[in-house]
SENU-470654 format. One line per field, with one value per atom (N, C-alpha, C, O): atom name; residue in three letters; x, y, z; residue number from 1. Coordinates in Angstrom, 3 decimals. Layout:
<sites>
atom = (CA  ...) .
rest = (ALA  ...) .
east = (X  ...) .
north = (Y  ...) .
up = (Z  ...) .
nr = (NUM  ...) .
</sites>
This chain:
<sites>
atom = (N  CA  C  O  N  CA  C  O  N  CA  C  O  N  CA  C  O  N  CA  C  O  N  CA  C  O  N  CA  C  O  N  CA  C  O  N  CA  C  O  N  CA  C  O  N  CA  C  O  N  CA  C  O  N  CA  C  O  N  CA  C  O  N  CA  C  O  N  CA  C  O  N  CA  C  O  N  CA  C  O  N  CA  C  O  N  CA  C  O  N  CA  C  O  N  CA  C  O  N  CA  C  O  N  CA  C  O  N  CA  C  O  N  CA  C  O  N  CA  C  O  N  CA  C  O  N  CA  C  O  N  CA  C  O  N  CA  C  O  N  CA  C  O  N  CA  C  O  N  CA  C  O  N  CA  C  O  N  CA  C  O  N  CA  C  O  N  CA  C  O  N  CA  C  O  N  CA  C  O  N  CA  C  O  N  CA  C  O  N  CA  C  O  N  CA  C  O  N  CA  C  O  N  CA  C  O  N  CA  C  O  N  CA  C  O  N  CA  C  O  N  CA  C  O  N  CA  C  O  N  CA  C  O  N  CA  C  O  N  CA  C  O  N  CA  C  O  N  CA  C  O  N  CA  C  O  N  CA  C  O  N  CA  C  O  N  CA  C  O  N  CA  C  O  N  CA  C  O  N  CA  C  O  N  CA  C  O  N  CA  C  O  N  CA  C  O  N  CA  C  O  N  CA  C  O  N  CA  C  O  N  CA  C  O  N  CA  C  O  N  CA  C  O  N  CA  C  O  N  CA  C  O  N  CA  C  O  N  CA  C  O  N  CA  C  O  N  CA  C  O  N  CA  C  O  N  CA  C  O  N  CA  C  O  N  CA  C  O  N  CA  C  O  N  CA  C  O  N  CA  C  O  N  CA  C  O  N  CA  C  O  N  CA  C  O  N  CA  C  O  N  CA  C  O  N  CA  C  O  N  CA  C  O  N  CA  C  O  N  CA  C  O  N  CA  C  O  N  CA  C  O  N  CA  C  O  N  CA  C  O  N  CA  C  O  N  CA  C  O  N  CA  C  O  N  CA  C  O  N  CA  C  O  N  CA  C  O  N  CA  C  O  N  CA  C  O  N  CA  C  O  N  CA  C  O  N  CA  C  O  N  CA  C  O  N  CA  C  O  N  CA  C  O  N  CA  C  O  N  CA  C  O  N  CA  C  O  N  CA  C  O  N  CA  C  O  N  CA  C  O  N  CA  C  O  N  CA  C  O  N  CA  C  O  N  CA  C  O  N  CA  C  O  N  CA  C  O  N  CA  C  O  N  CA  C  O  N  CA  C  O  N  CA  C  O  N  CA  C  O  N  CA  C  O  N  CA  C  O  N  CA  C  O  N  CA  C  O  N  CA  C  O  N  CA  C  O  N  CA  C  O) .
rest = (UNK  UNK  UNK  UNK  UNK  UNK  UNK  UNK  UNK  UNK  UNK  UNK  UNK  UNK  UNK  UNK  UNK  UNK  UNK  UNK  UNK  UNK  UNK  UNK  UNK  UNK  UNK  UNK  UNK  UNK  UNK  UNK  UNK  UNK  UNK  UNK  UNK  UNK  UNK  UNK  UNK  UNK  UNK  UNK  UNK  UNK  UNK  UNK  UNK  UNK  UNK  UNK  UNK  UNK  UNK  UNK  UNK  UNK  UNK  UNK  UNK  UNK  UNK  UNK  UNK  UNK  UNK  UNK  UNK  UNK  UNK  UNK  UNK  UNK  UNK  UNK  UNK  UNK  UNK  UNK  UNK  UNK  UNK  UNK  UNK  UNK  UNK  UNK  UNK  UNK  UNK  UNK  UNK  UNK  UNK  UNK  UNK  UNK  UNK  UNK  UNK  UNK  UNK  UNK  UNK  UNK  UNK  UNK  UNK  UNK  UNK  UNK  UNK  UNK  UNK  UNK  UNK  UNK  UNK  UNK  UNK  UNK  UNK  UNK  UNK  UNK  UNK  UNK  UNK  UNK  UNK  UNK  UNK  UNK  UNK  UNK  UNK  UNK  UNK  UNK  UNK  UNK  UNK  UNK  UNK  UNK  UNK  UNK  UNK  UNK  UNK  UNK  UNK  UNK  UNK  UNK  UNK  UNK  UNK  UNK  UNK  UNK  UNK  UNK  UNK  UNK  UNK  UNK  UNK  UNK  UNK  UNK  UNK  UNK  UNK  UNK  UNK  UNK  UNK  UNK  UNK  UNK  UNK  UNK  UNK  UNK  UNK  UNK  UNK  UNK  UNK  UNK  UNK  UNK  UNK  UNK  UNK  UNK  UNK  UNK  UNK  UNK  UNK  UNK  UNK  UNK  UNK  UNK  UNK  UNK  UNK  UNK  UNK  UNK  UNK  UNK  UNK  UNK  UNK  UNK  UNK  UNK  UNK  UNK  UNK  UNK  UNK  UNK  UNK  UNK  UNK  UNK  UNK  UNK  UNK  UNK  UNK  UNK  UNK  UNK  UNK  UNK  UNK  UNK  UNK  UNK  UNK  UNK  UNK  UNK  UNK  UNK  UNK  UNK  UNK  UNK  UNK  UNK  UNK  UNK  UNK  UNK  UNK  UNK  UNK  UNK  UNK  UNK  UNK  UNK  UNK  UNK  UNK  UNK  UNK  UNK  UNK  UNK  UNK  UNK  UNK  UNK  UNK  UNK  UNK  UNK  UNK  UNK  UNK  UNK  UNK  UNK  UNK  UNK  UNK  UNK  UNK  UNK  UNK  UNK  UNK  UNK  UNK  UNK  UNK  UNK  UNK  UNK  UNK  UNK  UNK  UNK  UNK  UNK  UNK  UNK  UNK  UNK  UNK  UNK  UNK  UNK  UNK  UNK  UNK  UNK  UNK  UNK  UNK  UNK  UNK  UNK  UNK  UNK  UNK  UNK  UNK  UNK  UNK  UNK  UNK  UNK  UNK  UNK  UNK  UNK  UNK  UNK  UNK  UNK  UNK  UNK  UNK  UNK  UNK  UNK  UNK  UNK  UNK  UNK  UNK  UNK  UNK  UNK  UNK  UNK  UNK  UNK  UNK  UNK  UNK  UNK  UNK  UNK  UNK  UNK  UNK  UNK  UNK  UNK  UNK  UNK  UNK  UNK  UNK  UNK  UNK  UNK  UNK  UNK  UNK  UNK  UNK  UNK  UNK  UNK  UNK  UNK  UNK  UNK  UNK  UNK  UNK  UNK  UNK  UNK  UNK  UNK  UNK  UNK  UNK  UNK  UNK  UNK  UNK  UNK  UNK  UNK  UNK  UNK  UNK  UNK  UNK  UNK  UNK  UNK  UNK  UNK  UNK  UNK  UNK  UNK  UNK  UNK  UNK  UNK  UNK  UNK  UNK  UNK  UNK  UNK  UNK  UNK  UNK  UNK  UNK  UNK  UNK  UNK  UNK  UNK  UNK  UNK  UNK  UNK  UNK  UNK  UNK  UNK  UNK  UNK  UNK  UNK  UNK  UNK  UNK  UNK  UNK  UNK  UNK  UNK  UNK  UNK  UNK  UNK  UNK  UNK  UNK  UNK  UNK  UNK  UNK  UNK  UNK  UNK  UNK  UNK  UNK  UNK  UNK  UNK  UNK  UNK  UNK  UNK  UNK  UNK  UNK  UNK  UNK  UNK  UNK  UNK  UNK  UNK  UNK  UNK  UNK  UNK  UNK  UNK  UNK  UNK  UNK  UNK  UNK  UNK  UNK  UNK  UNK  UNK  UNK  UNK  UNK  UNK  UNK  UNK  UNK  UNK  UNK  UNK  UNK  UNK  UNK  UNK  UNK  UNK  UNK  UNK  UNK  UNK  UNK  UNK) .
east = (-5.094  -6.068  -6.320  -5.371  -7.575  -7.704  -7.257  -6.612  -7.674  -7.436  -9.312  -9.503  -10.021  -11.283  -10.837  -10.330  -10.544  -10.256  -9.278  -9.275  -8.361  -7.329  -7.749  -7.004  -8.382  -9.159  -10.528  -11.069  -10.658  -11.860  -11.668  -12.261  -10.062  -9.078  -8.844  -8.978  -8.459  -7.920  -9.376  -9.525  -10.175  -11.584  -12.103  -12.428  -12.040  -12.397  -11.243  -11.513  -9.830  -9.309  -9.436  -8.867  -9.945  -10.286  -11.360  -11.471  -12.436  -13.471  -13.162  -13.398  -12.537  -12.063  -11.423  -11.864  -10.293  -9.543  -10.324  -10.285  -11.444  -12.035  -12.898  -13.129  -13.728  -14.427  -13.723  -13.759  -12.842  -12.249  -11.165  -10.513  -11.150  -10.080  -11.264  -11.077  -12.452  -13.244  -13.825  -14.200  -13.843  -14.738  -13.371  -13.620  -12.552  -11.231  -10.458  -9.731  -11.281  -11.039  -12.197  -11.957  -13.352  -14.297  -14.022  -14.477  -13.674  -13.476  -12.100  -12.079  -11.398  -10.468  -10.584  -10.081  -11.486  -11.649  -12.585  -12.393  -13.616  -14.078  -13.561  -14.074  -12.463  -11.428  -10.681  -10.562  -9.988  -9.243  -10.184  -10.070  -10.677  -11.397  -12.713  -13.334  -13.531  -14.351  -14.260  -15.213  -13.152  -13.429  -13.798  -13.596  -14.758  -15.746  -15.467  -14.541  -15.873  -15.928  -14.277  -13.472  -14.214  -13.156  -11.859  -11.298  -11.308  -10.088  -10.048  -9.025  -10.733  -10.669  -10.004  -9.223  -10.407  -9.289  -7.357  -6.395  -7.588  -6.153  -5.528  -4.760  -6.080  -5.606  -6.573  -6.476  -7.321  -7.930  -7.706  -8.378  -6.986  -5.793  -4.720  -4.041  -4.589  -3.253  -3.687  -4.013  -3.848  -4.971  -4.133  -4.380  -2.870  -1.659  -0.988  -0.083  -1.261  -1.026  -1.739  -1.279  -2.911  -3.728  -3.314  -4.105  -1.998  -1.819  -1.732  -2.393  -0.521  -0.174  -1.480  -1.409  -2.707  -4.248  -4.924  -5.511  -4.881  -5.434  -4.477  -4.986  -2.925  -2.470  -2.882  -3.519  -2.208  -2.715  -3.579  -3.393  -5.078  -6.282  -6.852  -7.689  -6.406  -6.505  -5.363  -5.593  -4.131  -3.342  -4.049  -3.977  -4.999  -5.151  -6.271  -6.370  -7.013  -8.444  -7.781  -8.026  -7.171  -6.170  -5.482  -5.442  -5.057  -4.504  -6.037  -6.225  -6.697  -8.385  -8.731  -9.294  -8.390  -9.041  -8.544  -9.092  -6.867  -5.508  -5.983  -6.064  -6.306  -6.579  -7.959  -8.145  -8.988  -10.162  -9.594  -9.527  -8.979  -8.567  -7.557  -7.477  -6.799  -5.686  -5.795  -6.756  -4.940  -5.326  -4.129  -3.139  -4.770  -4.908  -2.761  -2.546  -1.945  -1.065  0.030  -0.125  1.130  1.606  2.186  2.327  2.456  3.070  2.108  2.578  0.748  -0.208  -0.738  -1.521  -0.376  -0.666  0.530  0.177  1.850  2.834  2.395  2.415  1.906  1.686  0.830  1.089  -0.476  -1.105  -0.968  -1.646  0.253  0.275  1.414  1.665  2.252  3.150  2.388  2.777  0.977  0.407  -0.207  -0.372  -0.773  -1.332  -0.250  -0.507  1.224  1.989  2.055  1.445  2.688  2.366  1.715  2.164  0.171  -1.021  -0.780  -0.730  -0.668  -0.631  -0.025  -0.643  1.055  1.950  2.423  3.438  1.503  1.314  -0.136  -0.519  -0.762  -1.814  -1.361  -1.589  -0.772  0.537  0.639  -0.178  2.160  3.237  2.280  2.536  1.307  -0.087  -1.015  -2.134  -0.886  -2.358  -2.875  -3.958  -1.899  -2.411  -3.794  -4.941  -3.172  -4.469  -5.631  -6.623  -5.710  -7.065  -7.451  -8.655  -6.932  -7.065  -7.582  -8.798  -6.717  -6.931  -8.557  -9.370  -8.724  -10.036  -11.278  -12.469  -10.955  -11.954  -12.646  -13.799  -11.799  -12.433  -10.994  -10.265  -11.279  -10.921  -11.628  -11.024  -12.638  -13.416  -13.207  -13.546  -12.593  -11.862  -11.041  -11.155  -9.391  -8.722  -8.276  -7.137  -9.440  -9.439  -9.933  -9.395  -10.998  -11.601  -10.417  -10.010  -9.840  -9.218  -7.704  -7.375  -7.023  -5.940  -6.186  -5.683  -6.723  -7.119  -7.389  -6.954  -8.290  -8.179  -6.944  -6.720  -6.210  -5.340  -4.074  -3.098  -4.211  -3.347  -3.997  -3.460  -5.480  -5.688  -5.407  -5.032  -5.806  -5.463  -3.781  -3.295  -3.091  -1.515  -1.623  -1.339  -2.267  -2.341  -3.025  -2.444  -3.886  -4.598  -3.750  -3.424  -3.364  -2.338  -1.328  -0.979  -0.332  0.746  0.233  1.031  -0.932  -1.251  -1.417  -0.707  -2.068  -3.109  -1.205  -0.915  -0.416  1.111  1.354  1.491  1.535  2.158  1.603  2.296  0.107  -0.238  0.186  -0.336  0.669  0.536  1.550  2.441  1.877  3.031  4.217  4.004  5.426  6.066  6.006  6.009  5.965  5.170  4.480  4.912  3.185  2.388  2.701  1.979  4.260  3.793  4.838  6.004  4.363  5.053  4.841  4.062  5.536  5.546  4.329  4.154  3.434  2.044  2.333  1.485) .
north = (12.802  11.784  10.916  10.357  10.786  9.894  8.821  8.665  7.539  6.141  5.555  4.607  6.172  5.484  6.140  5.150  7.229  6.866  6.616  6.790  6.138  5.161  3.819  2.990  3.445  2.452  2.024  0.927  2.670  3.190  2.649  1.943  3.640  3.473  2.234  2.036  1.005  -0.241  -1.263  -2.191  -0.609  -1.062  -1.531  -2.618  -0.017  0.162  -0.352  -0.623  -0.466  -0.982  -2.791  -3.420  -3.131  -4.484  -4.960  -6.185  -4.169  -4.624  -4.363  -5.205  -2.942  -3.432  -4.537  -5.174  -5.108  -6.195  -7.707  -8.430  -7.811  -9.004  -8.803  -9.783  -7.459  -8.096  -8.083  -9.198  -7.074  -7.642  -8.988  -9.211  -9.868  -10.527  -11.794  -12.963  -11.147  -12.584  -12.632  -13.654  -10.985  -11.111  -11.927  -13.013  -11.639  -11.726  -13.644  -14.238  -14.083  -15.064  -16.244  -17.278  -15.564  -16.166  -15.524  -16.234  -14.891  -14.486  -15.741  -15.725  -16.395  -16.621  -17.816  -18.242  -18.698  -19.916  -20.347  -21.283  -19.220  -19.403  -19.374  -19.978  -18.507  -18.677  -19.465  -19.537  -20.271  -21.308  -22.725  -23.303  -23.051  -24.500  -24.281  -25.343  -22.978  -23.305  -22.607  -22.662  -22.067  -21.148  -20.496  -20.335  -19.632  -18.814  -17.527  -17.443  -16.064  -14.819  -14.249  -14.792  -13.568  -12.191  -13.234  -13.220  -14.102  -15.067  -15.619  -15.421  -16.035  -16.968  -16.961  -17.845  -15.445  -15.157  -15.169  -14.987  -15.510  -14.877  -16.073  -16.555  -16.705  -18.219  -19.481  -20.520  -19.128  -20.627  -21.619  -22.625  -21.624  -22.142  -22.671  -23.664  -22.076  -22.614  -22.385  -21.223  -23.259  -23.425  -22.834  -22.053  -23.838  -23.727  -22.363  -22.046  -21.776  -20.001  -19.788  -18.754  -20.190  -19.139  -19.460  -19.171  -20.079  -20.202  -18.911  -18.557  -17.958  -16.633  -15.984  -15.101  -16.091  -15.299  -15.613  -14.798  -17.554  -17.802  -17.224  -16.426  -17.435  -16.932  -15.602  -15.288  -14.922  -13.274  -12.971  -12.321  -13.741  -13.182  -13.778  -13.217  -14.863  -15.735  -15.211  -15.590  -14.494  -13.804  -12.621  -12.247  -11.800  -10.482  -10.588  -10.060  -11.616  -11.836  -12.160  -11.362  -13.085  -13.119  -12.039  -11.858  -11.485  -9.922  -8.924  -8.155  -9.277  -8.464  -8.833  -8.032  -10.038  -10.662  -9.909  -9.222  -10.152  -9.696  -8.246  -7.972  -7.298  -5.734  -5.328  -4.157  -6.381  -6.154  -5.402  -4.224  -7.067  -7.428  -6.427  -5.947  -6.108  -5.210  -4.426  -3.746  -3.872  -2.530  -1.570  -1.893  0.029  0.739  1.298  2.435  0.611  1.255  1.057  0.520  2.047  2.432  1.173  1.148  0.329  -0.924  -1.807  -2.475  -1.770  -2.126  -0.838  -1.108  0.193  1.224  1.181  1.506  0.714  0.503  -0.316  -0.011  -1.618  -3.073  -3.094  -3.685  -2.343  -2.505  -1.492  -1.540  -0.435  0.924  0.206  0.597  -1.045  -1.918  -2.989  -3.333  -3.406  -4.257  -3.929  -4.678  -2.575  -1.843  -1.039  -0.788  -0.716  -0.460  -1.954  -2.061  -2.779  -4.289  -4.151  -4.127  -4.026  -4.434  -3.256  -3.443  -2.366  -0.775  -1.017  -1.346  -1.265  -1.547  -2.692  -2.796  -3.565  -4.892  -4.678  -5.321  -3.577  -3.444  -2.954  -3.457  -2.015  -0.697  -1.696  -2.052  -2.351  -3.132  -4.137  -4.318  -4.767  -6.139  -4.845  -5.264  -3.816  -3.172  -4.137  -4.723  -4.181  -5.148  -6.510  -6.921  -6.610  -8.006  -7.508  -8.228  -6.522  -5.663  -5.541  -5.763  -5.296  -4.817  -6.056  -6.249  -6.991  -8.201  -9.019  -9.586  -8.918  -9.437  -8.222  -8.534  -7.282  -6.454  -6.298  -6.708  -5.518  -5.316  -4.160  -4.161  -3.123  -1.950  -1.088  -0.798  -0.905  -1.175  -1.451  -0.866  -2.435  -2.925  -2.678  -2.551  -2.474  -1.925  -0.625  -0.439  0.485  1.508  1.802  2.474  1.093  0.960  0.371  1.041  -0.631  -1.019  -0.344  -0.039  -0.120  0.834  2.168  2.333  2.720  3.731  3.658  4.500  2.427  2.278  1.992  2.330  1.263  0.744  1.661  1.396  2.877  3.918  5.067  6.137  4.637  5.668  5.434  6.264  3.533  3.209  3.385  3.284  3.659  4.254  5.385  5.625  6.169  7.946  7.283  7.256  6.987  6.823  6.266  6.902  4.574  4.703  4.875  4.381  5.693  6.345  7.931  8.685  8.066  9.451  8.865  9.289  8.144  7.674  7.276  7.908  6.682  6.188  7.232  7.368  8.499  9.638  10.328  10.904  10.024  11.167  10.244  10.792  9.387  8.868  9.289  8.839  9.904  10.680  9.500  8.370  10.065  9.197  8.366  7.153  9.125  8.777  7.005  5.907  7.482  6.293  5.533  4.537  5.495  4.605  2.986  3.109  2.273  1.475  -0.192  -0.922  -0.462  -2.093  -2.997  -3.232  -3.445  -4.376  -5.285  -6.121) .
up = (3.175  2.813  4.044  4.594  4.496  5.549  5.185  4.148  6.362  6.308  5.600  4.838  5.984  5.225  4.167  3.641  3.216  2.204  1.273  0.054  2.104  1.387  1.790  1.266  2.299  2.713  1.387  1.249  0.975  -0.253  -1.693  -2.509  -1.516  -2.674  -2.940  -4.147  -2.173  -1.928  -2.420  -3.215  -1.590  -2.237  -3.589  -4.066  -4.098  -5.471  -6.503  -7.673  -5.916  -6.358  -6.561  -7.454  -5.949  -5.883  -6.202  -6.173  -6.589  -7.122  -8.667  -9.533  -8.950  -10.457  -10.687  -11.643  -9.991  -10.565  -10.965  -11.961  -8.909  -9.828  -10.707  -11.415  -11.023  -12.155  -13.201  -13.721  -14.001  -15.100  -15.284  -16.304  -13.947  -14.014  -14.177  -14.514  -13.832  -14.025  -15.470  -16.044  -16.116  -17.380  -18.102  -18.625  -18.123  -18.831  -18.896  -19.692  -17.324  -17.373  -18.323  -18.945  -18.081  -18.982  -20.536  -21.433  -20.758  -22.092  -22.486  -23.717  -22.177  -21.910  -22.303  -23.343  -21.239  -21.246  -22.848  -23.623  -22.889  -23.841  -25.623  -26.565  -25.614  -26.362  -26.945  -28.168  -25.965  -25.646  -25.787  -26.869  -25.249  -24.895  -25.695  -25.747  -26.519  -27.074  -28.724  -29.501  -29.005  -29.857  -30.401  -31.604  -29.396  -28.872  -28.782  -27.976  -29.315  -28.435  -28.897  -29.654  -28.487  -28.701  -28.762  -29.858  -27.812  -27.395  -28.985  -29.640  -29.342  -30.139  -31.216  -31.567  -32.121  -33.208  -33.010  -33.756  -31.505  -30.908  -30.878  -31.711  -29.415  -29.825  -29.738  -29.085  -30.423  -30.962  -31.588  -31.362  -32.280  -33.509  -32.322  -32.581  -31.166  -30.394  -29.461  -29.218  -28.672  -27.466  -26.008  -25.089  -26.489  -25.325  -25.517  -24.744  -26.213  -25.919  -25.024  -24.537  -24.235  -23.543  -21.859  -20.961  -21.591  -20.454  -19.817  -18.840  -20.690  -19.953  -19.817  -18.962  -20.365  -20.266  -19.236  -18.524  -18.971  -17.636  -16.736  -15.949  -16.592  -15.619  -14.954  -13.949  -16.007  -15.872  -14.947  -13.919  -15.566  -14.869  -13.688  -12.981  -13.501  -12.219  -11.522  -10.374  -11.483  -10.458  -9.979  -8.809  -11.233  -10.891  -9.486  -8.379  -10.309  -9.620  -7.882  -6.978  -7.710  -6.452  -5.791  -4.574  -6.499  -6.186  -5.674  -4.731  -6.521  -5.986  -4.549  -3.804  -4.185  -2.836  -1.961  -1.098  -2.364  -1.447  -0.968  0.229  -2.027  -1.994  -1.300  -0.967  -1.073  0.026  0.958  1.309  1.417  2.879  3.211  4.342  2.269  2.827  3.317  2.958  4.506  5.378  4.649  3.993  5.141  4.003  4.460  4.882  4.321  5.081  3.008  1.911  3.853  2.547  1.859  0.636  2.497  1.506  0.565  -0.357  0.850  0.001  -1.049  -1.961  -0.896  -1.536  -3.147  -4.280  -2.758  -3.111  -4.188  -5.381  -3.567  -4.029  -5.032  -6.080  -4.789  -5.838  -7.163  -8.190  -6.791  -7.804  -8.611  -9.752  -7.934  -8.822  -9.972  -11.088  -9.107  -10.021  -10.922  -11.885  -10.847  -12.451  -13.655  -14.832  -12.751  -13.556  -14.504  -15.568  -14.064  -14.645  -15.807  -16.953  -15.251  -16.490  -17.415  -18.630  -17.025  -18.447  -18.835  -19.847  -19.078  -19.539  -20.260  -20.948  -19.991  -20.967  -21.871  -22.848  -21.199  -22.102  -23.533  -24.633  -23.249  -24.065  -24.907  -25.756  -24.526  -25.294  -26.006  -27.196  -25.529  -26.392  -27.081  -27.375  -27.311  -27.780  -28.911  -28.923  -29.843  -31.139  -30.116  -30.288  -29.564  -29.091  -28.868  -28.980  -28.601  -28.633  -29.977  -30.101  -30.940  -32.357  -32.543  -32.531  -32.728  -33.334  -32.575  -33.305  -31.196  -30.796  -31.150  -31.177  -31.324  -31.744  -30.578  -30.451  -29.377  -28.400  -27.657  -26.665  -29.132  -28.736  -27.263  -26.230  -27.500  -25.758  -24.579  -23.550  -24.758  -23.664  -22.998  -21.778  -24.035  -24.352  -23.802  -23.373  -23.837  -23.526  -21.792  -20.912  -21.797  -20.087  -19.387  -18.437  -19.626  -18.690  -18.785  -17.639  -19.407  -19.613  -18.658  -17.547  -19.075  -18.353  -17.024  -16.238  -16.578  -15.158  -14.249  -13.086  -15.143  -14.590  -14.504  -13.803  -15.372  -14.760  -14.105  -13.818  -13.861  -12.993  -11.428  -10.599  -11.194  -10.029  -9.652  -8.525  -10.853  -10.078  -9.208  -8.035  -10.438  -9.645  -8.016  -6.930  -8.224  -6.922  -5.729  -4.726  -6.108  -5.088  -4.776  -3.704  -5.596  -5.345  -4.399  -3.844  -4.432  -3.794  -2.527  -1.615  -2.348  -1.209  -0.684  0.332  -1.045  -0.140  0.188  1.404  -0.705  -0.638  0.953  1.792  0.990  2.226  3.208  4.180  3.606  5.127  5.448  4.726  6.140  7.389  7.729  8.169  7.414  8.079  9.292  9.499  9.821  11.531  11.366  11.715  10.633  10.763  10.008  10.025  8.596  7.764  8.833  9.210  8.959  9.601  9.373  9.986  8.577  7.886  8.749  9.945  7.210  7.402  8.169  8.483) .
nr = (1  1  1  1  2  2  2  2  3  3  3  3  4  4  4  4  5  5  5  5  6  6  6  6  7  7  7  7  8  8  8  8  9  9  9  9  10  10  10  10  11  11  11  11  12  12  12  12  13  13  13  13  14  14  14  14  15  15  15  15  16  16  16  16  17  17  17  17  18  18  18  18  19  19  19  19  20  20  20  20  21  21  21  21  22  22  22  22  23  23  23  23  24  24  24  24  25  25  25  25  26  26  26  26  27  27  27  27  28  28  28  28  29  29  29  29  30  30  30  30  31  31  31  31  32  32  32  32  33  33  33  33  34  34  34  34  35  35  35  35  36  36  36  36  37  37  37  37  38  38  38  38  39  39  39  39  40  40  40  40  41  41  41  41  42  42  42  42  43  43  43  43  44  44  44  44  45  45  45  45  46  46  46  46  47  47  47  47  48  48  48  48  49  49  49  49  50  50  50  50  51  51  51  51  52  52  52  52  53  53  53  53  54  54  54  54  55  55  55  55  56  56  56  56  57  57  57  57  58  58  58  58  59  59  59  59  60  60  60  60  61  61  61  61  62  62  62  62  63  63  63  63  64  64  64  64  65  65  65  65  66  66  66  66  67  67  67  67  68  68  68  68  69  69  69  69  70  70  70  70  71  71  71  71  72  72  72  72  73  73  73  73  74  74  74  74  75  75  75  75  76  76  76  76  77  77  77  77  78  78  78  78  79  79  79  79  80  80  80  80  81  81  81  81  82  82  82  82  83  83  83  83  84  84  84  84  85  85  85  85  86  86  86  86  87  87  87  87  88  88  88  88  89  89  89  89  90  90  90  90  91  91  91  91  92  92  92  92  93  93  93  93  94  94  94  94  95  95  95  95  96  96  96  96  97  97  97  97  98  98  98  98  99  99  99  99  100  100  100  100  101  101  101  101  102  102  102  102  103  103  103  103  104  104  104  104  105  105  105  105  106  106  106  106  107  107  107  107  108  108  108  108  109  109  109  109  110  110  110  110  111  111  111  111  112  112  112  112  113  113  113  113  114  114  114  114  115  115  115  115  116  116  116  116  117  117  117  117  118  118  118  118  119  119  119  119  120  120  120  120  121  121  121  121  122  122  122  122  123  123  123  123  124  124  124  124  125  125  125  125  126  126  126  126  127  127  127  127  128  128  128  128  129  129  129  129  130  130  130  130  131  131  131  131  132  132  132  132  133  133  133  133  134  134  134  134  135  135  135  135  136  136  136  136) .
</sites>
């Protein structure tokens, strides 16, 4: 695998994160502070539940910036195939919150992405040659 496209990989990886970290954060806020939209059945009733939701998605969205900029070497390849294990896996273990906002949809797109961006960058770490892999 070249470096433009593990370079690509890192890309596309980061443009998924901020936009769902931004739909997710407006879904979020609107939830929370208006009792509005998909959030709302979840915690609208308890407002101060929705810290771990802003957190979440305001880290990911941060993590998106991080994954632009990042050059394409195996420890960011690492980094971000750790941060979607993360989310699948909380997608998994929360599925009910999908059920419950009625945004099975969602649910499914982003799950899926988020273990596809493993495959991706666990491959994209996998090809760089010992040789070149050499701490960011």
């Amino acid at each position: 695998m070249t470096k433009a496209i593990r370079q690509g990989i890192l890309r596309a990886n980061a443009i998924f994160l901020l936009v769902a970290a931004t739909s997710g954060f407006l879904t979020d806020v609107l939830g929370i502070f208006f009792s509005v939209g998909a959030q709302a059945s979840i915690i609208g009733s308890a407002p101060n539940a929705g810290i771990g939701f802003i957190e979440a998605h305001g880290l990911a969205f941060i993590i998106g910036i991080l994954l632009w900029r990042a050059a394409p070497a195996r420890s960011w390849h690492l980094t971000a195939a750790g941060v979607h294990v993360l989310l699948g896996v909380s997608n998994l273990v929360f599925w009910p919150i999908f059920i419950a906002a009625d945004a099975l949809w969602a649910g499914y797109v982003t799950t899926t992405l988020h273990w596809a961006f493993v495959v991706l960058q666990l491959s994209a770490a996998a090809s760089i040659p010992m040789s070149v892999a050499k701490p960011a």
